[in-house]
C-alpha positions as protocol buffer text, in pm:
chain_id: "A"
residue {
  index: 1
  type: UNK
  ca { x: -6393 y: -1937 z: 4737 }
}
residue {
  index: 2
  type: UNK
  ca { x: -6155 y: -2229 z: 4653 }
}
residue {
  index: 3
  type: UNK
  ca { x: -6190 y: -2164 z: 4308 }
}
residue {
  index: 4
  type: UNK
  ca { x: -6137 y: -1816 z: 4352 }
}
residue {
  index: 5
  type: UNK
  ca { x: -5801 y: -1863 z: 4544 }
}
residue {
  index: 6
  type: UNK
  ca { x: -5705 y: -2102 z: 4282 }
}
residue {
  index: 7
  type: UNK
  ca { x: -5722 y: -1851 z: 3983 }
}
residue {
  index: 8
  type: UNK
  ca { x: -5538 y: -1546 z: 4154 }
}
residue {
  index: 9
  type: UNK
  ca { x: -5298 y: -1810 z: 4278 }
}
residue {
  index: 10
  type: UNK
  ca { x: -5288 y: -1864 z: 3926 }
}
residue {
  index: 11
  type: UNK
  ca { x: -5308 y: -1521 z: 3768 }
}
residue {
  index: 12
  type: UNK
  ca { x: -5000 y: -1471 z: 4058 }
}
residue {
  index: 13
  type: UNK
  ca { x: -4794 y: -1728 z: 3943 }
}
residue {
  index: 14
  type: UNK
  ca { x: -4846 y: -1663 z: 3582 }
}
residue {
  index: 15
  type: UNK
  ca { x: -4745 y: -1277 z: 3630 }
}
residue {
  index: 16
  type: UNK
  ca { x: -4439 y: -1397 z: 3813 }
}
residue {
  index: 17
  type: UNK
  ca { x: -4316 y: -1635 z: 3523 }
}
residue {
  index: 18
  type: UNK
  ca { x: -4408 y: -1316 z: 3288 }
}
residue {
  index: 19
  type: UNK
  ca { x: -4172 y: -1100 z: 3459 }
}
residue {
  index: 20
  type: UNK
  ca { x: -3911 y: -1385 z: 3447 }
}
residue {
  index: 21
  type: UNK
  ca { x: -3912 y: -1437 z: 3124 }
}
residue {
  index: 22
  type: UNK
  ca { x: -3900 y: -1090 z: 3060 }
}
residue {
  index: 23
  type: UNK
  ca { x: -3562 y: -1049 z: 3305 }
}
residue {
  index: 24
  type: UNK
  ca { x: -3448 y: -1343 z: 3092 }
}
residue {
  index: 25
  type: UNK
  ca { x: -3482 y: -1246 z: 2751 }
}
residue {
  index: 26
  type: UNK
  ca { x: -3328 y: -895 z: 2904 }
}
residue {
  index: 27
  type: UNK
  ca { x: -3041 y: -1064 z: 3051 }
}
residue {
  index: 28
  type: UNK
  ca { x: -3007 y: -1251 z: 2707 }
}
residue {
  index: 29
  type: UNK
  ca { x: -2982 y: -971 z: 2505 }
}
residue {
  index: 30
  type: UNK
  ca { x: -2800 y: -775 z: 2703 }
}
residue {
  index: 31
  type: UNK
  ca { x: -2541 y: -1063 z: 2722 }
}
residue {
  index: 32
  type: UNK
  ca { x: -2556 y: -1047 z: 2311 }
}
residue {
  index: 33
  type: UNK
  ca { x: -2503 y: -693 z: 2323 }
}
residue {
  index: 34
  type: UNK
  ca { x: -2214 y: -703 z: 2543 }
}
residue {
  index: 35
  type: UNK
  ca { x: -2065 y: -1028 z: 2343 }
}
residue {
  index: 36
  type: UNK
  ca { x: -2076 y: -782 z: 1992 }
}
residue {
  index: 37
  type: UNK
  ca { x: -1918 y: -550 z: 2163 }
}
residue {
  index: 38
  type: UNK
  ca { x: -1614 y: -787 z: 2293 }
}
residue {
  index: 39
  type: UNK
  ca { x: -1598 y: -849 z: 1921 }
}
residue {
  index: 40
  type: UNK
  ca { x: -1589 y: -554 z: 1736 }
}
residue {
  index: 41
  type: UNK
  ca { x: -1308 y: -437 z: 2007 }
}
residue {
  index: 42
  type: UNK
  ca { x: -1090 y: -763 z: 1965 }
}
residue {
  index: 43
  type: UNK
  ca { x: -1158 y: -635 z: 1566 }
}
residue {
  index: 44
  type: UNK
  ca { x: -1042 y: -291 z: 1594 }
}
residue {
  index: 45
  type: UNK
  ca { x: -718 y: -416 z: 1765 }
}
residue {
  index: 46
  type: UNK
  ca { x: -697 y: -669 z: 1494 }
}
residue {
  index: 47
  type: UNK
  ca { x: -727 y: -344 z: 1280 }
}
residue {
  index: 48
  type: UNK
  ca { x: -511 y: -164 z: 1409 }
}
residue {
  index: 49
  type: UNK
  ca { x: -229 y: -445 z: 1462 }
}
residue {
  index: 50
  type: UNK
  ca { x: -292 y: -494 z: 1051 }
}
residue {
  index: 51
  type: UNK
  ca { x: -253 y: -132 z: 1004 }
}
residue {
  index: 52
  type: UNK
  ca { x: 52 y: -56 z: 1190 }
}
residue {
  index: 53
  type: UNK
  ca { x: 212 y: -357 z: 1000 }
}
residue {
  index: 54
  type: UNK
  ca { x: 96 y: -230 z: 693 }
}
residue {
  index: 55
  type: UNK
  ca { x: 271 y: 95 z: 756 }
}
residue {
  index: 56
  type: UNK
  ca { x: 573 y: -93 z: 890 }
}
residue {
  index: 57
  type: UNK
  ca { x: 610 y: -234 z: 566 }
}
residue {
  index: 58
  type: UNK
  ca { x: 563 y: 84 z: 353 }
}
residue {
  index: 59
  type: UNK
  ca { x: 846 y: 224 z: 538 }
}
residue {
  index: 60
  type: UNK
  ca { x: 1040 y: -81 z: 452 }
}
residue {
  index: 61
  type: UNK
  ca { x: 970 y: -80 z: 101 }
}
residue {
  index: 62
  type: UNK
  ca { x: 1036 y: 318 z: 58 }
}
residue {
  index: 63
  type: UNK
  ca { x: 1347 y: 243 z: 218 }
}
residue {
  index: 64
  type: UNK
  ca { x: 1451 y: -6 z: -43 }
}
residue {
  index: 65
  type: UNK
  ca { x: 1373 y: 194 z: -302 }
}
residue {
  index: 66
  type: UNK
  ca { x: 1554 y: 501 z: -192 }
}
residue {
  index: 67
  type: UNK
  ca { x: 1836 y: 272 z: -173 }
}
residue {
  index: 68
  type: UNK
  ca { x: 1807 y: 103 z: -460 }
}
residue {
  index: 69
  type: UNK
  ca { x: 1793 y: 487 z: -637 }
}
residue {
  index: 70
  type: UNK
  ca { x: 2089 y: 579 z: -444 }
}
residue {
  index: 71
  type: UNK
  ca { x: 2268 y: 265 z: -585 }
}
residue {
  index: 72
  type: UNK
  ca { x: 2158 y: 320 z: -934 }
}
residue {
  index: 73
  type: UNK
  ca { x: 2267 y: 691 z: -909 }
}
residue {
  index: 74
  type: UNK
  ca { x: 2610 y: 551 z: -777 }
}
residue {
  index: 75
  type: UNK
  ca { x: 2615 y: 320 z: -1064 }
}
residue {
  index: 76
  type: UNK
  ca { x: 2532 y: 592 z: -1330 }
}
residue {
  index: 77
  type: UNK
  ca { x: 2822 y: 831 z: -1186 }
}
residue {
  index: 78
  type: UNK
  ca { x: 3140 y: 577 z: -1184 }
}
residue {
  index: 79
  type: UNK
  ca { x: 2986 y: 482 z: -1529 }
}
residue {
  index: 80
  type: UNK
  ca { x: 3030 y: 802 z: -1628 }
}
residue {
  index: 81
  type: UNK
  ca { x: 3332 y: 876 z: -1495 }
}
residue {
  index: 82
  type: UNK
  ca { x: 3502 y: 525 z: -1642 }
}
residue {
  index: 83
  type: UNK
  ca { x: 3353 y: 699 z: -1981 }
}
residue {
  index: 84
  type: UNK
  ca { x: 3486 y: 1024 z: -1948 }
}
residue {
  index: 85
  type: UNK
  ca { x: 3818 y: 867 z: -1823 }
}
residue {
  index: 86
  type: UNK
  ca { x: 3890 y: 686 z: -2137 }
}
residue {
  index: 87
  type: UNK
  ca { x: 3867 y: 976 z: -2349 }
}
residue {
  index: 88
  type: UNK
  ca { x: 4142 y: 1167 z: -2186 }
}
């Protein structure tokens, strides 16, 4: 009977470090899981920062360049004018 109380205290113990180890490797992973998804939300915002400075500077640059046409178009008519004025 010894014996016998030994092994289920055994078979006991054993199921008890089972079901630890399987609330560990649960907590693990879902400590993994929640880690990935800390990261691919500090990416998106990273993503979206990059993005709304890309656009930023699209807007700058079209700027530019519609001011750089409106300086060239400038240009072009007192050119033409100085032309036209030296023939009268």
């Amino acid at each position: 009977t010894h014996c016998t109380l030994v092994k289920y205290n055994f078979t006991v113990r054993a199921k008890e470090l089972n079901l630890e180890w399987e609330e560990h490797t649960a907590k693990i992973a879902n400590a993994d899981t929640e880690h990935r998804c800390q990261v691919l939300k500090k990416l998106d915002i990273e993503l979206n920062q990059v993005e709304e400075s890309t656009a930023s500077r699209w807007i700058q640059v079209l700027q530019l360049q519609i001011e750089l046409a409106k300086l060239k178009m400038r240009n072009t008519v007192d050119l033409d004018m100085d032309i036209s004025e030296g023939f009268t």
